[in-house]
Each structure stands twice: as structure tokens, then as C-alpha cells.
C-alpha positions in Angstrom: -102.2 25.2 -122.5 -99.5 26.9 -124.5 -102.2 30.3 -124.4 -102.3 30.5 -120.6 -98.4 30.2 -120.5 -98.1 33.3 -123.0 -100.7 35.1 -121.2 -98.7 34.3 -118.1 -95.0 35.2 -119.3 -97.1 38.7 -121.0 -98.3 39.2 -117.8 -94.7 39.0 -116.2 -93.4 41.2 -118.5 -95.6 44.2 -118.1 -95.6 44.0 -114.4 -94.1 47.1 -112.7 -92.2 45.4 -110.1 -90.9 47.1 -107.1 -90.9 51.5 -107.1 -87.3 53.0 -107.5 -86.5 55.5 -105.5 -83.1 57.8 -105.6 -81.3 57.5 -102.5 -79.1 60.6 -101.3 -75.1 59.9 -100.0 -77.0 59.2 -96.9 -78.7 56.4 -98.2 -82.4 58.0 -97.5 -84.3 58.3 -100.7 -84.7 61.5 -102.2 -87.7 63.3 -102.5 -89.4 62.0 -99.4 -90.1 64.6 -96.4 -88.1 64.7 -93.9 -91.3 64.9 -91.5 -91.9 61.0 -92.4 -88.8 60.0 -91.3 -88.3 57.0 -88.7 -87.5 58.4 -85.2 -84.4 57.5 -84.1 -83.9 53.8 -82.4 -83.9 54.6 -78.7 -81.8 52.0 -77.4 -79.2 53.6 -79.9 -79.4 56.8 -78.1 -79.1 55.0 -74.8 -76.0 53.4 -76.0 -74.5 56.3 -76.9 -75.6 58.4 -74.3 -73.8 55.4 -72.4 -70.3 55.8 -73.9 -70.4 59.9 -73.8 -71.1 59.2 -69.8 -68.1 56.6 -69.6 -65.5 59.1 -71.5 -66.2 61.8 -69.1 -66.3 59.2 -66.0 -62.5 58.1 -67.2 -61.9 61.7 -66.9 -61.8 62.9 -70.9 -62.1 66.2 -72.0 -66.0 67.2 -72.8 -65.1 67.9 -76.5 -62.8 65.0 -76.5 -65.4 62.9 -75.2 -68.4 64.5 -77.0 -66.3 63.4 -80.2 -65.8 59.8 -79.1 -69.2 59.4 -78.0 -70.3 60.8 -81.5 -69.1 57.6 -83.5 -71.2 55.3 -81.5 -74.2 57.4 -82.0 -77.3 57.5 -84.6 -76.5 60.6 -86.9 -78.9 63.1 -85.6 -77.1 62.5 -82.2 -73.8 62.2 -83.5 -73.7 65.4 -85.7 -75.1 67.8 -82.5 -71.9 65.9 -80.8 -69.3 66.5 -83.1 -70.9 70.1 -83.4 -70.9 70.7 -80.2 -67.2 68.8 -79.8 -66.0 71.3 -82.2 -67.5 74.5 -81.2 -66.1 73.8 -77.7 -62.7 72.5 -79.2 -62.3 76.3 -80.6 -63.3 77.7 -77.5 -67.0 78.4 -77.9 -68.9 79.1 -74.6 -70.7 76.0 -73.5 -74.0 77.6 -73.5 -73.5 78.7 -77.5 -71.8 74.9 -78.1 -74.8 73.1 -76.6 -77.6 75.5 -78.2 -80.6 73.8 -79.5 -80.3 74.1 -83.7 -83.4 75.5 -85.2 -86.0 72.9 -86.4 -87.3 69.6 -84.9 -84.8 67.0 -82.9 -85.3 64.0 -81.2 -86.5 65.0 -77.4 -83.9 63.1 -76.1 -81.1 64.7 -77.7 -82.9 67.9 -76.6 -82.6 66.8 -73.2 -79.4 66.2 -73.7 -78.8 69.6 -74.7 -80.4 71.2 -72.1 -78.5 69.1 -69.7 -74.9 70.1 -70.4 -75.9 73.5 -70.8 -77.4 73.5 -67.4 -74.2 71.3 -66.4 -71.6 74.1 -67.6 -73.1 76.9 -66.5 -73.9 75.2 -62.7 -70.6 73.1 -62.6 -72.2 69.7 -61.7 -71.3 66.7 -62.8 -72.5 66.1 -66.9 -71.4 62.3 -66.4 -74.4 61.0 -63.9 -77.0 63.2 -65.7 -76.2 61.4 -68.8 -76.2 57.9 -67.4 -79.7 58.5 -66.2 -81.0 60.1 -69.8 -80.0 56.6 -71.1 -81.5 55.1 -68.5 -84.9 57.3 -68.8 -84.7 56.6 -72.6 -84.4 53.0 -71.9 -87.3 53.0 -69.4 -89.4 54.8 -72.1 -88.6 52.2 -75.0 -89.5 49.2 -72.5 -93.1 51.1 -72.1 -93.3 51.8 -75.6 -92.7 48.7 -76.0 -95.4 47.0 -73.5 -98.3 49.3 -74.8 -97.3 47.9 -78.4 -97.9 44.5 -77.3 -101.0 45.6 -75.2 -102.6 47.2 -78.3 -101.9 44.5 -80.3 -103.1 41.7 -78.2 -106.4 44.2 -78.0 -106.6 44.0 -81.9 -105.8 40.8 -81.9 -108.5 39.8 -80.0 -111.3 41.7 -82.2 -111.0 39.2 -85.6 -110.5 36.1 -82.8 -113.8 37.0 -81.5 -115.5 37.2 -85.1 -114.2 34.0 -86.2 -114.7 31.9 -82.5 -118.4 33.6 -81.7 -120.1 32.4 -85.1 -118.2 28.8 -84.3 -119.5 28.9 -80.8 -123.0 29.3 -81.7 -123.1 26.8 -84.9 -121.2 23.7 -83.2 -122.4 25.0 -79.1 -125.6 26.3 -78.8 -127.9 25.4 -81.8 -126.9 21.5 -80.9 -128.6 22.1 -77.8 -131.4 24.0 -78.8 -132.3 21.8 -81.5 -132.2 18.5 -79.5 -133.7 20.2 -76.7 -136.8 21.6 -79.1 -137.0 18.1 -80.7 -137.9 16.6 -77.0 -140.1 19.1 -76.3 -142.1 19.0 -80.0 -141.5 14.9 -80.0 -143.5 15.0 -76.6 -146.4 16.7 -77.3 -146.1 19.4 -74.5 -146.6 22.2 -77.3 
């Protein structure tokens, strides 16, 4: 008895436990690609695209309101706003403050740049195009979110169908067989 405990508290000892893993000042761990990173959470961007559309509805300033908008928002989104917010503050042209930076961003904030470029160099209102970005990025989270549960109900029902079908057969069908071929072997028809 005493032998199996040492073996176990050995055991516990030389166990690697969970990886370490640096973390950066923005808490993502250091060392990992930036390719693998999560995408950001869409309802997140709606919110935000939300409160950028309800400071320039209450009539705020675009950098004011790209800057107030930027502190509700996931930090991809909220650095192109205070970029942006701060280019336009100095007195950048729109079109250079809402350029696309080089490299890959989230397609909504993309659309989002393309929108207020489009909306300062036609003068329509950036307000109602933003309220429906957040209600397009909603939209495509609630169908992201359907075919999830389709595809997993679909894969779901794969190991059901293993476990059931082999059960069926067993307890349904050889039952029946076997009392049906013991009538017909007990009678003498074969």
C-alpha cells in the first residue's frame, strides 16, 4: 500500500503541469502568430459600431465621436478609431484619416473604413450607414451562429446513430427473428 502511494506522490511530482507561456503588455502570449489569433467578438463590434452612430446622431464632431466610440470598442477597432480620431483632429483629409493600414483587419472594420471615406468625400450621412454595419454584423453572427448549431446537431447525430443502430438490432430485430425461426424450425415446415 505504502509503494503505490510513493509511486503516486513520484508520479505527481514529475508531472509537467500546465505550459507557460509569456504574455506581452497586451496580455496575448508571446511567440504565437498573429495569423492564429481569435477574430474579433462580433457583437463587440456591433456595440461599438452602435455608440460611434449615437455620438454623431447627438451631433458630435466625427473625431470627437470616433474617439468616444473608440473606448467601447475591441482594440483592433478602437486603435483604427483613435487613429483615425487623431489624424482628422490635426486636420488630415478624411480620405488619408480613414485609409485602410497595410496588412489584414477584420472585414467589418474594413467596411467601416470604406464607409466614411465614401461618407466624406460624398457628404451623406456616416450615422445611418454605421447603424446598419452593426446591424449587418449582428445579422451575420446570428447565422454564424445557426450553422454552428446545425453542424453540430449533424455531428451529433453520427456517434448517436453508432451507439442506437447496434442497440436496435440486438434488443429489436434479432428478438424477432429468433422467435420467429424457432416457430418455424419447432413446426417442422423446413
Amino acid at each position: 500500500m505504502t509503494g503505490a502511494a510513493v509511486l503516486l506522490a513520484a508520479a505527481l511530482l514529475a508531472w509537467p503541469g500546465p505550459p507557460r507561456h509569456r504574455v506581452g503588455p497586451d496580455r496575448r502570449p508571446i511567440g504565437r502568430p498573429a495569423r492564429g489569433a481569435r477574430r474579433s467578438d462580433p457583437l463587440a463590434l456591433a456595440a461599438a459600431f452602435d455608440v460611434l452612430a449615437v455620438c454623431l446622431r447627438a451631433g458630435m464632431p466625427v473625431p470627437a465621436a470616433a474617439r468616444a466610440a473608440s473606448a467601447a470598442a475591441p482594440p483592433e477597432l478602437a486603435g483604427l478609431l483613435r487613429g483615425a480620431a487623431d489624424l482628422l483632429a490635426l486636420g488630415a483629409d478624411p480620405a488619408r484619416a480613414w485609409a485602410a493600414p497595410t496588412g489584414r483587419i477584420e472585414p467589418s472594420c474594413a467596411d467601416l473604413l470604406r464607409l466614411a471615406r465614401r461618407s466624406a468625400s460624398s457628404g451623406t450621412a456616416l450615422a445611418q450607414g454605421v447603424t446598419e454595419l452593426a446591424d449587418r454584423v449582428r445579422q451575420d453572427a446570428r447565422h454564424r451562429g445557426a450553422a454552428a448549431a446545425e453542424r453540430a446537431g449533424v455531428l451529433i447525430a453520427g456517434p448517436l446513430g453508432l451507439c442506437f443502430l447496434p442497440a436496435f438490432v440486438c434488443l429489436g430485430i434479432v428478438p424477432v427473428i429468433a422467435g420467429l425461426a424457432g416457430r418455424v424450425l419447432g413446426s417442422g415446415v423446413l
